[in-house]
mmCIF entry with sequence, helices, sheets and N, C-alpha, C, O atoms, coordinates in Angstrom:
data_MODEL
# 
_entry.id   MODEL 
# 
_entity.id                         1 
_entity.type                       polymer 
_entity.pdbx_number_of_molecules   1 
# 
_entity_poly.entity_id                      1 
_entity_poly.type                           'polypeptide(L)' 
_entity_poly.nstd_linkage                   no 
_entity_poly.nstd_monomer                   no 
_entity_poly.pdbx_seq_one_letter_code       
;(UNK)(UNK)(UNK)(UNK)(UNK)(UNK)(UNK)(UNK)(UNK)(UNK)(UNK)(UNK)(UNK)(UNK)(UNK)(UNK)
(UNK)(UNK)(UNK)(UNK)(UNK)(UNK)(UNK)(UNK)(UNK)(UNK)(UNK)(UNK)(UNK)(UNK)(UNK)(UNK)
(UNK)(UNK)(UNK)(UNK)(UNK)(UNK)(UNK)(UNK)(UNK)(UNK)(UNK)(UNK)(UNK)(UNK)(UNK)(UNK)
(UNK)(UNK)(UNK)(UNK)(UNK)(UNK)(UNK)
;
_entity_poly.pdbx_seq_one_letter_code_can   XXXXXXXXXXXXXXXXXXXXXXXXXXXXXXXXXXXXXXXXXXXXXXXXXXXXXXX 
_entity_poly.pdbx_strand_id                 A 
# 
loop_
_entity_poly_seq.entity_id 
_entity_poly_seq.num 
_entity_poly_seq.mon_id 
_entity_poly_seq.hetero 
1 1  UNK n 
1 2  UNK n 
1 3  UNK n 
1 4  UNK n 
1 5  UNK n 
1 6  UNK n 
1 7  UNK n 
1 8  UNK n 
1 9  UNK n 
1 10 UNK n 
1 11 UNK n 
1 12 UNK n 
1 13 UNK n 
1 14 UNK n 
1 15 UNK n 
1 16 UNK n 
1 17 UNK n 
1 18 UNK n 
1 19 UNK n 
1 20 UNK n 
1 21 UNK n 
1 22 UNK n 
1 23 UNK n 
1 24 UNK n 
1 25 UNK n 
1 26 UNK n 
1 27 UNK n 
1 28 UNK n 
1 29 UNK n 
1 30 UNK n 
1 31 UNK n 
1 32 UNK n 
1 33 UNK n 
1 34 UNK n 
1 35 UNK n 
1 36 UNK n 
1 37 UNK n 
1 38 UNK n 
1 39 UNK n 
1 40 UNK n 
1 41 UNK n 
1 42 UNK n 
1 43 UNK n 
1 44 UNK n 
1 45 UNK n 
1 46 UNK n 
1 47 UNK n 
1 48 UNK n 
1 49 UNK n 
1 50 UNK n 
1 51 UNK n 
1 52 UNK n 
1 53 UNK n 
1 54 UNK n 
1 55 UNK n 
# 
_struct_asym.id          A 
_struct_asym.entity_id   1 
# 
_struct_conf.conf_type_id            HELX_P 
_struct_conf.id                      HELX_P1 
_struct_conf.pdbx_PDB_helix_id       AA1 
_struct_conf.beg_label_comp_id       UNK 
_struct_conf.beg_label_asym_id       A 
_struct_conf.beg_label_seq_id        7 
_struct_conf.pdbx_beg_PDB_ins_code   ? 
_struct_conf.end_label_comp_id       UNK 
_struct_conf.end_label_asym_id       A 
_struct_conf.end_label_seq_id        54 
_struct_conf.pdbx_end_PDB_ins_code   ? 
_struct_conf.beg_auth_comp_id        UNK 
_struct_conf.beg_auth_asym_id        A 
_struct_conf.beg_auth_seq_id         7 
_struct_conf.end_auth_comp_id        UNK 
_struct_conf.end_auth_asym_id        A 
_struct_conf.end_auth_seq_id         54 
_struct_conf.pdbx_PDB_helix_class    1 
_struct_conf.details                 ? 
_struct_conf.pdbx_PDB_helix_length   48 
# 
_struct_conf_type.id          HELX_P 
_struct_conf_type.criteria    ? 
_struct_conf_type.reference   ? 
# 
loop_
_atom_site.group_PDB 
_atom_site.id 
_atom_site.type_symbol 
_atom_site.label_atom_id 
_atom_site.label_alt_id 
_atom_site.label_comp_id 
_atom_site.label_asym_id 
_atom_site.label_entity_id 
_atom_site.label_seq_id 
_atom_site.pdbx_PDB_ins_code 
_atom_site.Cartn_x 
_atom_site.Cartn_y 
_atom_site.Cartn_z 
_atom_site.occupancy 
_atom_site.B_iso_or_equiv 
_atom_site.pdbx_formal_charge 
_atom_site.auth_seq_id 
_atom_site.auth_comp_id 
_atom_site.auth_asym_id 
_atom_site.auth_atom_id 
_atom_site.pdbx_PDB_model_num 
ATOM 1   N N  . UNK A 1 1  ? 30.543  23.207  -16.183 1.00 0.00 ? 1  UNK A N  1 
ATOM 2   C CA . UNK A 1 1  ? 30.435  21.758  -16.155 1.00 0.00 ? 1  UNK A CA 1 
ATOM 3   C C  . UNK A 1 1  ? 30.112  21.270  -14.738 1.00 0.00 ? 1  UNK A C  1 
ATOM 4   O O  . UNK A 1 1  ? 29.212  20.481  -14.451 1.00 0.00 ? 1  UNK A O  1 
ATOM 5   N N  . UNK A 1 2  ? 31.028  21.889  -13.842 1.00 0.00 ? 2  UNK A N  1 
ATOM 6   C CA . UNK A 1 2  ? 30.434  21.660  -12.277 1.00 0.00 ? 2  UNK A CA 1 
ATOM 7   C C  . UNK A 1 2  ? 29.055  22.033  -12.017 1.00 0.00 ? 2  UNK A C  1 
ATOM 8   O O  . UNK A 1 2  ? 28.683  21.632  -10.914 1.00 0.00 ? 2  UNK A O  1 
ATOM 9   N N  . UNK A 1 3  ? 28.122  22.709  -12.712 1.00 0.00 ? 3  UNK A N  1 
ATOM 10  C CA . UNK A 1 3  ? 26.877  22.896  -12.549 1.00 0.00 ? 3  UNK A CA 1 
ATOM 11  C C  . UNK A 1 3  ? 26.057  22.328  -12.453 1.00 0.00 ? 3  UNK A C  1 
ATOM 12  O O  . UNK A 1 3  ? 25.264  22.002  -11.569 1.00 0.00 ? 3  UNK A O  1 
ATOM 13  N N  . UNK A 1 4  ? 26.377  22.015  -14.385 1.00 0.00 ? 4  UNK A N  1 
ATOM 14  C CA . UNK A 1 4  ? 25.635  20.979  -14.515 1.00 0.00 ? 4  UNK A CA 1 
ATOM 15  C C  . UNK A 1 4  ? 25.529  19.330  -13.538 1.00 0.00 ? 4  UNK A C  1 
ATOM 16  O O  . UNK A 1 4  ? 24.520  18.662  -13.313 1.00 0.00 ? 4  UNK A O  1 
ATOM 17  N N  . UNK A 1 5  ? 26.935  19.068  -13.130 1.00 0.00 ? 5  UNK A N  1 
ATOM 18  C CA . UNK A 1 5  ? 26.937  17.889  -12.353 1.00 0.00 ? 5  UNK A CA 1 
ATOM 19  C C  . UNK A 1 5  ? 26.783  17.871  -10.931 1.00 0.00 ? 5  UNK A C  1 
ATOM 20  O O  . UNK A 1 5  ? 27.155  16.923  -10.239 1.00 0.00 ? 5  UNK A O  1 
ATOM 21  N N  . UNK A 1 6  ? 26.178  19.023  -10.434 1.00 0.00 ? 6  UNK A N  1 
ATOM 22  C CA . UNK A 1 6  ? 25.475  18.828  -9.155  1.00 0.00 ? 6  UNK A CA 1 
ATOM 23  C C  . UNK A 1 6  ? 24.019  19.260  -9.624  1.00 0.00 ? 6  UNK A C  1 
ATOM 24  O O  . UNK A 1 6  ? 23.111  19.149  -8.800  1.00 0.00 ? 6  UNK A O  1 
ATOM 25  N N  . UNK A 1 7  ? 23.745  19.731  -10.855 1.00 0.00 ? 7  UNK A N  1 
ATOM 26  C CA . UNK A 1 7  ? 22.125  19.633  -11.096 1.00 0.00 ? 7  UNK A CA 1 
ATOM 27  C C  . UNK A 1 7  ? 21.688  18.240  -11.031 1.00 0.00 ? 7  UNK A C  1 
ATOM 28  O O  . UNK A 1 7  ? 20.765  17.766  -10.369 1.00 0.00 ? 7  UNK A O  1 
ATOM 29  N N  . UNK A 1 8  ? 22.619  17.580  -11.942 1.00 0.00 ? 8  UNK A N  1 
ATOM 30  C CA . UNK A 1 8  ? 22.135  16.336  -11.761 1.00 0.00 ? 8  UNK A CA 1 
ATOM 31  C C  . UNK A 1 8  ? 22.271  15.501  -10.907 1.00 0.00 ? 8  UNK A C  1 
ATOM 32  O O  . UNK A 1 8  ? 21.464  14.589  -11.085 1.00 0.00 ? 8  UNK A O  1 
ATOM 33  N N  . UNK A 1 9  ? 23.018  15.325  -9.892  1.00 0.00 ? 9  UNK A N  1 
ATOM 34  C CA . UNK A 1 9  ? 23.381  14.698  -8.180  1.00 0.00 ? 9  UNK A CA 1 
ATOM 35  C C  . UNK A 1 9  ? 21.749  15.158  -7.931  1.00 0.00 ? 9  UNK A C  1 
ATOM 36  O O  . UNK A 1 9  ? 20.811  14.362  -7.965  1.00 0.00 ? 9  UNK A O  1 
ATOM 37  N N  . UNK A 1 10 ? 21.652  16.358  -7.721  1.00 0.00 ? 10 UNK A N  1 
ATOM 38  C CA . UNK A 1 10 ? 20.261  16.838  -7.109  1.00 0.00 ? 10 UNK A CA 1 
ATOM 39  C C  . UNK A 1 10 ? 19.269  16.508  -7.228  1.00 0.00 ? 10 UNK A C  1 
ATOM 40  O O  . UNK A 1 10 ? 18.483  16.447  -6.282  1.00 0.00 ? 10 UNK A O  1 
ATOM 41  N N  . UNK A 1 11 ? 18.855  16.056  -8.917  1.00 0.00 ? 11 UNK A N  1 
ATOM 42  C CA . UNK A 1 11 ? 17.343  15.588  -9.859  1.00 0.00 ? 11 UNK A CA 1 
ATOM 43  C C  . UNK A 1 11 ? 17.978  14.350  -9.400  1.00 0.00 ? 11 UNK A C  1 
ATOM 44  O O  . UNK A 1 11 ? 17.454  14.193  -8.297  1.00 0.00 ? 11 UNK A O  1 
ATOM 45  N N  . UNK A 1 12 ? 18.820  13.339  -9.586  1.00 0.00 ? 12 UNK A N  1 
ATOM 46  C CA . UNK A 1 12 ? 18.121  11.842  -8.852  1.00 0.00 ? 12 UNK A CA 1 
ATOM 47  C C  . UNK A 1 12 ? 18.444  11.853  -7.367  1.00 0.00 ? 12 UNK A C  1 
ATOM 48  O O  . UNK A 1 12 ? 18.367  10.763  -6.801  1.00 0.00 ? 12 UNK A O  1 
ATOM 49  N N  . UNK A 1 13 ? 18.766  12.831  -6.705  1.00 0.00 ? 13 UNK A N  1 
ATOM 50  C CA . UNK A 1 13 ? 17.965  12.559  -5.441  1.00 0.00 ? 13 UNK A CA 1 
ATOM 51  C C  . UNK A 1 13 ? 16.872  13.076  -4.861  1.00 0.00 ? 13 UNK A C  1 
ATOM 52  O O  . UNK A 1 13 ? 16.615  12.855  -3.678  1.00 0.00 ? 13 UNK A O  1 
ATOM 53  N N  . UNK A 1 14 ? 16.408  13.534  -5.339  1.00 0.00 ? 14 UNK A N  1 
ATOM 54  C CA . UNK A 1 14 ? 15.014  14.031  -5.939  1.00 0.00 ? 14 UNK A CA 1 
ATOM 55  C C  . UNK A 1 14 ? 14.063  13.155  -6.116  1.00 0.00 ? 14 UNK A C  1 
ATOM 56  O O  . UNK A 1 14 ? 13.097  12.859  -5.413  1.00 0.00 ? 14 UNK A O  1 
ATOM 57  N N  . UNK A 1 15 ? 14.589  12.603  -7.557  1.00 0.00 ? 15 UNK A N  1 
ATOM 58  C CA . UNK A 1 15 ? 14.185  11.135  -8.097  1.00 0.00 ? 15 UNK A CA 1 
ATOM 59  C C  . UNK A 1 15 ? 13.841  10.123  -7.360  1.00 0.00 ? 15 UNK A C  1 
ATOM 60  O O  . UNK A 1 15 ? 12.678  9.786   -7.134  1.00 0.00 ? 15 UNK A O  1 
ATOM 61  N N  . UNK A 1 16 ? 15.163  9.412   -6.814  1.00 0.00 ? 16 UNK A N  1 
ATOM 62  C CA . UNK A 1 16 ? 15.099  8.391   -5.928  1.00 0.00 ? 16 UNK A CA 1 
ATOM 63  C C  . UNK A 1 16 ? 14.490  8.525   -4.474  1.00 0.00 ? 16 UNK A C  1 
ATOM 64  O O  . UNK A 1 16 ? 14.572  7.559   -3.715  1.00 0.00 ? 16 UNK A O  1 
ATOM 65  N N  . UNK A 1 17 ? 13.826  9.807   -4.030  1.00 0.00 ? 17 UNK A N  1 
ATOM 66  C CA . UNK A 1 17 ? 13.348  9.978   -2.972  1.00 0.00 ? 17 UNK A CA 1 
ATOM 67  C C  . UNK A 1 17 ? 12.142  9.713   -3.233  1.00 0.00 ? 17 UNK A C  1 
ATOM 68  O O  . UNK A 1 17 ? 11.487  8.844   -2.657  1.00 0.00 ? 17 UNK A O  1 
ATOM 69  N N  . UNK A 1 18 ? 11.686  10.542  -4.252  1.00 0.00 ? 18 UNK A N  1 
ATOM 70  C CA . UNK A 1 18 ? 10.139  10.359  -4.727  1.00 0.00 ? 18 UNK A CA 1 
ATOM 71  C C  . UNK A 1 18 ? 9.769   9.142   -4.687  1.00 0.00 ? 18 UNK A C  1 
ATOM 72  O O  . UNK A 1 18 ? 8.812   8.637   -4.100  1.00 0.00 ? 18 UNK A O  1 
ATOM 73  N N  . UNK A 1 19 ? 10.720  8.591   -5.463  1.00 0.00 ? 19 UNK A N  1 
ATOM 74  C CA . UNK A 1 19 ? 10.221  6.389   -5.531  1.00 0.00 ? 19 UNK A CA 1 
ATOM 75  C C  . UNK A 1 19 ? 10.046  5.830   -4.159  1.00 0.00 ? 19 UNK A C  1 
ATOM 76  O O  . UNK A 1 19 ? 8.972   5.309   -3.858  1.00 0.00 ? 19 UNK A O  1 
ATOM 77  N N  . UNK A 1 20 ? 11.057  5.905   -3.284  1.00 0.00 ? 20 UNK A N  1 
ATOM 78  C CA . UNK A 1 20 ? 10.886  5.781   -2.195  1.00 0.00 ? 20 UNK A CA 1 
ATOM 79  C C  . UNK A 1 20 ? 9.457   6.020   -1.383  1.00 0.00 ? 20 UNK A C  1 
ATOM 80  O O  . UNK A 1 20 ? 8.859   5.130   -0.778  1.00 0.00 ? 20 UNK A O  1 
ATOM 81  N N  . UNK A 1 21 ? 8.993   7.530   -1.504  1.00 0.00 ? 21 UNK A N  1 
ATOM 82  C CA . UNK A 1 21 ? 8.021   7.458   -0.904  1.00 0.00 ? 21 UNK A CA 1 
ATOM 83  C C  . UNK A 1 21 ? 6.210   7.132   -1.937  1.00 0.00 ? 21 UNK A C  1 
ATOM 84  O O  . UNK A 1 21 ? 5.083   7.182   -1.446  1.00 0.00 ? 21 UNK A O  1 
ATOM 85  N N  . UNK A 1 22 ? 6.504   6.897   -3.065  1.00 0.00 ? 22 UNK A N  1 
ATOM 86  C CA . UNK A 1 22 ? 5.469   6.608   -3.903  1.00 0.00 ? 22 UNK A CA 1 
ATOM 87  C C  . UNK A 1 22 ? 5.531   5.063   -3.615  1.00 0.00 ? 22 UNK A C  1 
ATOM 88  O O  . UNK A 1 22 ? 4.499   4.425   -3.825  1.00 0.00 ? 22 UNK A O  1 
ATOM 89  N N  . UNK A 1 23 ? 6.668   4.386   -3.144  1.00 0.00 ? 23 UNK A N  1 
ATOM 90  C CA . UNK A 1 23 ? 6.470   2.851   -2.711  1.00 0.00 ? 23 UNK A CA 1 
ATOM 91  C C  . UNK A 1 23 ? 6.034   2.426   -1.167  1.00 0.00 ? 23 UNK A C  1 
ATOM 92  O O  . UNK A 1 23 ? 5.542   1.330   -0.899  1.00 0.00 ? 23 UNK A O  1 
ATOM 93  N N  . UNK A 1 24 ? 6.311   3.544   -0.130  1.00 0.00 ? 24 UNK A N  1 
ATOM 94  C CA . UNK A 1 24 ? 5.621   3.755   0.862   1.00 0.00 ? 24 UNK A CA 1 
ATOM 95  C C  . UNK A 1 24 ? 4.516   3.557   0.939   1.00 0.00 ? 24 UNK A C  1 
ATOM 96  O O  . UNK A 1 24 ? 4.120   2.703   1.732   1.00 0.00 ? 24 UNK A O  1 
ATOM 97  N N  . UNK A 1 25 ? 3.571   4.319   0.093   1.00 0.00 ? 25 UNK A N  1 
ATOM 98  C CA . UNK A 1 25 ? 2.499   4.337   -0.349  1.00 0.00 ? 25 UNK A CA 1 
ATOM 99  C C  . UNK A 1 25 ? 1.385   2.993   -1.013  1.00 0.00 ? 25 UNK A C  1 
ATOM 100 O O  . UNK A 1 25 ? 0.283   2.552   -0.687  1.00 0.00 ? 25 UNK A O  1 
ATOM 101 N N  . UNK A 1 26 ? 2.471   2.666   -2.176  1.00 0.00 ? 26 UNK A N  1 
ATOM 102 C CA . UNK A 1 26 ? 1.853   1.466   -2.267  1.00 0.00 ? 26 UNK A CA 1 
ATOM 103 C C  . UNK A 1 26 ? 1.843   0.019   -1.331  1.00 0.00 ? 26 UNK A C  1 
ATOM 104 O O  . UNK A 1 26 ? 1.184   -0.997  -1.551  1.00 0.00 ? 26 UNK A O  1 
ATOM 105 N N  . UNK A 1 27 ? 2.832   0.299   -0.182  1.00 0.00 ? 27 UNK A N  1 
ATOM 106 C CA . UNK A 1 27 ? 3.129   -0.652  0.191   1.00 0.00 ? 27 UNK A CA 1 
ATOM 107 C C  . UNK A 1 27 ? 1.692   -0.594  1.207   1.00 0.00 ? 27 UNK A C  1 
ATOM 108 O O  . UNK A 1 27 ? 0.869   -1.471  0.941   1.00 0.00 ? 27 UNK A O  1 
ATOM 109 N N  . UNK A 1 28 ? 1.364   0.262   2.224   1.00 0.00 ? 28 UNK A N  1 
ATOM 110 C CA . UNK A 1 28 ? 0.281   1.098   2.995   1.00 0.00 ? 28 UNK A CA 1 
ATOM 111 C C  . UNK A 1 28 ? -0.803  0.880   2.466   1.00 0.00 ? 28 UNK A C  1 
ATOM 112 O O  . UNK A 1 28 ? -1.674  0.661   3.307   1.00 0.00 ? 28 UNK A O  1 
ATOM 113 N N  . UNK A 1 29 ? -1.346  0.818   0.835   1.00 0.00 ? 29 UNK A N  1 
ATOM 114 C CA . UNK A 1 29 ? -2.114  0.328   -0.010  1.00 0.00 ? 29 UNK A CA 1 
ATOM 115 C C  . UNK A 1 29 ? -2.411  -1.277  0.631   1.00 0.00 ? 29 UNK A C  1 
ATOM 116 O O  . UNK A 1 29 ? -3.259  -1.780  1.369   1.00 0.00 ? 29 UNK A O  1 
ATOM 117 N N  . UNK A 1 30 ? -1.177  -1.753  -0.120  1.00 0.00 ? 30 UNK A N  1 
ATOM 118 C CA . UNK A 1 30 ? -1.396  -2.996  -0.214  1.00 0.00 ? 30 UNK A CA 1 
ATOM 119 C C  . UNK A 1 30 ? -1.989  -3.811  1.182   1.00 0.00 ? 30 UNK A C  1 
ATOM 120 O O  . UNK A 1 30 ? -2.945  -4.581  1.097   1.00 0.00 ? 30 UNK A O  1 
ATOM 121 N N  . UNK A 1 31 ? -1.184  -3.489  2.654   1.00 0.00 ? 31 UNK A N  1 
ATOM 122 C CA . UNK A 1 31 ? -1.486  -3.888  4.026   1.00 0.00 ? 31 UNK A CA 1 
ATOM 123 C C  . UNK A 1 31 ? -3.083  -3.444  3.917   1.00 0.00 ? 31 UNK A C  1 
ATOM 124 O O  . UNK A 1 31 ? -3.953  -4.255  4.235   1.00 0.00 ? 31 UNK A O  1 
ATOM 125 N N  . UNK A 1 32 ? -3.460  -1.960  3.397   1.00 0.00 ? 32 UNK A N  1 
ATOM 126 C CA . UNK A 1 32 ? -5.026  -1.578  3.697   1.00 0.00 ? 32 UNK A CA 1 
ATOM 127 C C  . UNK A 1 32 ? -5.638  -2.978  2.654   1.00 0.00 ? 32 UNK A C  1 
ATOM 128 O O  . UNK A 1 32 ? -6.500  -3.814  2.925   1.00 0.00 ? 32 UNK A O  1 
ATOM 129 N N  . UNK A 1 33 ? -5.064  -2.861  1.798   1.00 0.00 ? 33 UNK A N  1 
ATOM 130 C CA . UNK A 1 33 ? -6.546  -4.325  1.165   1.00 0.00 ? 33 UNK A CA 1 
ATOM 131 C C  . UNK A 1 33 ? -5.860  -5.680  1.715   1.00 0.00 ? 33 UNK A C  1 
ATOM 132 O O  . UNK A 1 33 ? -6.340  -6.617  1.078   1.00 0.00 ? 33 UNK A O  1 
ATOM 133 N N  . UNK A 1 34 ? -5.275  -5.959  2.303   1.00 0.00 ? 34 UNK A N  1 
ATOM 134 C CA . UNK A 1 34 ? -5.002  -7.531  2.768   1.00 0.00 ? 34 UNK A CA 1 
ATOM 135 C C  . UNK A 1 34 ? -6.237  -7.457  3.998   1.00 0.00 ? 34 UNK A C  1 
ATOM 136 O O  . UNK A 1 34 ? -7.134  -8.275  4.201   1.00 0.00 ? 34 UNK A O  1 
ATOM 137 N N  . UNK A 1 35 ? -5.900  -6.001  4.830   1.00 0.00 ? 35 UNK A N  1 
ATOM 138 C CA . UNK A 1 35 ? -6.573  -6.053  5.838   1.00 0.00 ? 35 UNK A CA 1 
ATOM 139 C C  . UNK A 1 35 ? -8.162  -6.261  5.409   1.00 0.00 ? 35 UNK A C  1 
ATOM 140 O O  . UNK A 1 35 ? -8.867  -7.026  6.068   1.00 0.00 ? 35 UNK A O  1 
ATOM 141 N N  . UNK A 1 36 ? -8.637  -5.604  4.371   1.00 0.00 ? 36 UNK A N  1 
ATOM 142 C CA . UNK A 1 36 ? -9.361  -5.407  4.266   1.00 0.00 ? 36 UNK A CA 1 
ATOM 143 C C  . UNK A 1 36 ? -10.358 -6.573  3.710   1.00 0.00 ? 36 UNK A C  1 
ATOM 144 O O  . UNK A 1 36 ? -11.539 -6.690  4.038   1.00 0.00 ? 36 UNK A O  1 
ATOM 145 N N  . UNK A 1 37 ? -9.562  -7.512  2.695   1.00 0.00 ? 37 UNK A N  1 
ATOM 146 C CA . UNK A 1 37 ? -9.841  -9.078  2.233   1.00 0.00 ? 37 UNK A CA 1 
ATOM 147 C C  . UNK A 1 37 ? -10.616 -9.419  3.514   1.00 0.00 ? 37 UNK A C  1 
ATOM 148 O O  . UNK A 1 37 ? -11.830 -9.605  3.599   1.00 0.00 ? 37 UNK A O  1 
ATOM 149 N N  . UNK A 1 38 ? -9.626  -9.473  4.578   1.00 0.00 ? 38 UNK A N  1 
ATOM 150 C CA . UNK A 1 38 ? -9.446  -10.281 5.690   1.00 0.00 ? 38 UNK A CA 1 
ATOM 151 C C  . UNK A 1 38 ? -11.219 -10.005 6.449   1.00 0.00 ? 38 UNK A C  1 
ATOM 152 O O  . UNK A 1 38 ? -12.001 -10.923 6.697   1.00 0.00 ? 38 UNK A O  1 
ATOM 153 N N  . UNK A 1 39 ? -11.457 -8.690  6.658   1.00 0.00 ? 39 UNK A N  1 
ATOM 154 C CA . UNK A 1 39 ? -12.278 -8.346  7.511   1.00 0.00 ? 39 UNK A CA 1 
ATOM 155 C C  . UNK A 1 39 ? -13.999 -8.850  6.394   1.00 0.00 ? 39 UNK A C  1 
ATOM 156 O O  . UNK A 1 39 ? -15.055 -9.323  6.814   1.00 0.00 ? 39 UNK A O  1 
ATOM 157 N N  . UNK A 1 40 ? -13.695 -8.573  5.311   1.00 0.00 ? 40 UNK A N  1 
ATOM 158 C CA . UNK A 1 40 ? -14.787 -9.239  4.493   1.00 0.00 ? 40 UNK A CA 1 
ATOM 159 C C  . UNK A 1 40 ? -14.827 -10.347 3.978   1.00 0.00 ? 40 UNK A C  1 
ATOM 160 O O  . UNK A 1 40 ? -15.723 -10.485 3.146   1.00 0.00 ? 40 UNK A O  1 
ATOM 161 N N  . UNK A 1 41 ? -14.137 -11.263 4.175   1.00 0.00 ? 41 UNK A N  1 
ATOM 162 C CA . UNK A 1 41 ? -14.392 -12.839 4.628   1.00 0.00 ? 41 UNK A CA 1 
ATOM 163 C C  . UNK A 1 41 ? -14.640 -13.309 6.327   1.00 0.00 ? 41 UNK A C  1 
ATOM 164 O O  . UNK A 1 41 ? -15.306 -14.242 6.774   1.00 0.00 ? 41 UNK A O  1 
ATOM 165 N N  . UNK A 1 42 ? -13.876 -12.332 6.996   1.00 0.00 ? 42 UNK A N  1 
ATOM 166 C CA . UNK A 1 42 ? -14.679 -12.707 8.239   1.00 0.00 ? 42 UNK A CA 1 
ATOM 167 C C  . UNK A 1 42 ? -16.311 -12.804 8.547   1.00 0.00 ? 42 UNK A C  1 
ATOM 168 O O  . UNK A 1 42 ? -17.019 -13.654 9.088   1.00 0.00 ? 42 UNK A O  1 
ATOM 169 N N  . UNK A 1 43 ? -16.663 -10.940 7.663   1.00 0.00 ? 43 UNK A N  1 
ATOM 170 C CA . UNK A 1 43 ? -18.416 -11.008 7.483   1.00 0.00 ? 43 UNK A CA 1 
ATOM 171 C C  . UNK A 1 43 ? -18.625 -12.016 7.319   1.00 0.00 ? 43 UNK A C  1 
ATOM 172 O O  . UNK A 1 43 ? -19.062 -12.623 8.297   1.00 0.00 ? 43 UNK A O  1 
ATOM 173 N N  . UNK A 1 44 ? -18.470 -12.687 6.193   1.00 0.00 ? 44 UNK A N  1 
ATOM 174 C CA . UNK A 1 44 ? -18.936 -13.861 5.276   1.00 0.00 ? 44 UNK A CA 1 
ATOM 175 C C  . UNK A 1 44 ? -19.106 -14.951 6.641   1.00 0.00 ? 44 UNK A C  1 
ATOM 176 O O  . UNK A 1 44 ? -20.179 -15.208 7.187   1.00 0.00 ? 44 UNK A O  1 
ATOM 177 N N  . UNK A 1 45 ? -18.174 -15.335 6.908   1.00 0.00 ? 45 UNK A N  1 
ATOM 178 C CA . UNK A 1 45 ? -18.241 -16.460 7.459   1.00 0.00 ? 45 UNK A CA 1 
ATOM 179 C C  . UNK A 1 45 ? -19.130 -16.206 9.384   1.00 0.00 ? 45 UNK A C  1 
ATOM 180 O O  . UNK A 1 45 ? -19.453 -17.086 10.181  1.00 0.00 ? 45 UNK A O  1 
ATOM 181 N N  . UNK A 1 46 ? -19.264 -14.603 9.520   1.00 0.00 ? 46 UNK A N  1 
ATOM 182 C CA . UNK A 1 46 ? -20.384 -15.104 10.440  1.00 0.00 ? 46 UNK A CA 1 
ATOM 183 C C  . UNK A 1 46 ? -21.385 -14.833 10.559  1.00 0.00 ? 46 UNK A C  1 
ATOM 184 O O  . UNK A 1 46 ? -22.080 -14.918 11.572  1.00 0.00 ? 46 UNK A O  1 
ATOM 185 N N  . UNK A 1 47 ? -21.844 -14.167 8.771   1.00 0.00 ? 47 UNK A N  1 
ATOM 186 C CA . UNK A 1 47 ? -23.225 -14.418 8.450   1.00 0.00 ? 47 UNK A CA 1 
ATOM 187 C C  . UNK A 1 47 ? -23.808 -15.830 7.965   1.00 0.00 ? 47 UNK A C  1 
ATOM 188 O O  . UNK A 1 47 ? -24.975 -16.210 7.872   1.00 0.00 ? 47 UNK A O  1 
ATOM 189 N N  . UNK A 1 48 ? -22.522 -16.516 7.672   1.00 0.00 ? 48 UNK A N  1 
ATOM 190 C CA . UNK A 1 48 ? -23.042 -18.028 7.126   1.00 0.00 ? 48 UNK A CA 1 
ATOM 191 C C  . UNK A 1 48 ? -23.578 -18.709 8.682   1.00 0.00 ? 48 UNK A C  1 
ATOM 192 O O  . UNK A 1 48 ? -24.539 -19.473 8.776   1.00 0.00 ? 48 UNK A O  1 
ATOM 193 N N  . UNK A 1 49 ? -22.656 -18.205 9.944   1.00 0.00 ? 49 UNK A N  1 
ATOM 194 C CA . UNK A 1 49 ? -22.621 -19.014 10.997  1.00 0.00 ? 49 UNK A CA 1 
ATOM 195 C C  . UNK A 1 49 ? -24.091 -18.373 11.459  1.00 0.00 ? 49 UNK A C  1 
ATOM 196 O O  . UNK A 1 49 ? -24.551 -19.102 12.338  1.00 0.00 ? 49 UNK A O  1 
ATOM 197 N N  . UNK A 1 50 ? -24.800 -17.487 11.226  1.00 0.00 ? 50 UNK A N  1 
ATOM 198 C CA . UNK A 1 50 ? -25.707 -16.995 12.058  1.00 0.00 ? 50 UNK A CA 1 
ATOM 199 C C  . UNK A 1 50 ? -27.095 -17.896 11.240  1.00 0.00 ? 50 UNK A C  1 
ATOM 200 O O  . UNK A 1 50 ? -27.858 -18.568 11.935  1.00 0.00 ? 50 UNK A O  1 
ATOM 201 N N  . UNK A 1 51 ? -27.296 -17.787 9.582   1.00 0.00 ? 51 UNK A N  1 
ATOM 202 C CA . UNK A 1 51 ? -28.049 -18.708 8.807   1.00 0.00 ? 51 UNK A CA 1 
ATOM 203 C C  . UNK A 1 51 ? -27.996 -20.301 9.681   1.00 0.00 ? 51 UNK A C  1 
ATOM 204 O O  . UNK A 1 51 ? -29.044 -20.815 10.072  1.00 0.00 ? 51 UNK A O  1 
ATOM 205 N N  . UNK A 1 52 ? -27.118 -20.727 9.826   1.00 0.00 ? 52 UNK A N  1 
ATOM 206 C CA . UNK A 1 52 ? -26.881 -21.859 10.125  1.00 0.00 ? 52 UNK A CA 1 
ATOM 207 C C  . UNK A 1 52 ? -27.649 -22.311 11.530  1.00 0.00 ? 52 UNK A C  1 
ATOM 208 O O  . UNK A 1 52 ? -28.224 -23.351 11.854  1.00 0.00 ? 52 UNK A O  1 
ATOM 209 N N  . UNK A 1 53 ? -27.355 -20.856 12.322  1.00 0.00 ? 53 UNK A N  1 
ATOM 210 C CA . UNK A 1 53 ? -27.473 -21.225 13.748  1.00 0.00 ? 53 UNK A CA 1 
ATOM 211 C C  . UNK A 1 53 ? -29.280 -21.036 13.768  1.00 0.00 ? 53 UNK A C  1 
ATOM 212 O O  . UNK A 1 53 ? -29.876 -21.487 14.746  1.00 0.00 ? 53 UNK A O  1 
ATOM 213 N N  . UNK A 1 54 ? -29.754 -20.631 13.098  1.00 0.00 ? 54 UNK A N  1 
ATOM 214 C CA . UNK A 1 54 ? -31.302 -20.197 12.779  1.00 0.00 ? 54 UNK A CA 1 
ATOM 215 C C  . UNK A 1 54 ? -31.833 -21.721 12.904  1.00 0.00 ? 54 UNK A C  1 
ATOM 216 O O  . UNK A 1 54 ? -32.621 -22.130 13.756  1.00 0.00 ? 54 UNK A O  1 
ATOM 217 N N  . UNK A 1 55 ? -31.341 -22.330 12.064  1.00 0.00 ? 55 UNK A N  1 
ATOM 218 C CA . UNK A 1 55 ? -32.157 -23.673 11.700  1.00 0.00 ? 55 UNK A CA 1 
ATOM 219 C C  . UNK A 1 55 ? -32.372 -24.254 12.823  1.00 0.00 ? 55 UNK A C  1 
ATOM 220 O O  . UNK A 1 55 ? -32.985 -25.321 12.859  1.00 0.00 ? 55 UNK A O  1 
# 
């Protein structure tokens, strides 16, 4: 019975580590596309400014 109940202590910390770093991950995700929004609306706005500056 003691076996079994440090098998299982072991599989959720196991468990709960994995989540941990699979949310790492998404979190690293998420900062890469905010950043990334960010830098392709900047394009945008200074290819509009360069059209503009033509005229």
């Amino acid at each position: 019975m003691r076996k079994i109940n440090l098998l299982l202590i072991a599989l959720a910390m196991v468990a709960f580590s994995g989540c941990s770093v699979i949310g790492g991950i998404f979190k690293a995700g998420a900062a890469v596309g905010v950043i990334a929004v960010i830098v392709v609306i900047l394009i945008i706005i200074w290819i509009i400014s360069a059209f503009r500056g033509r005229s």
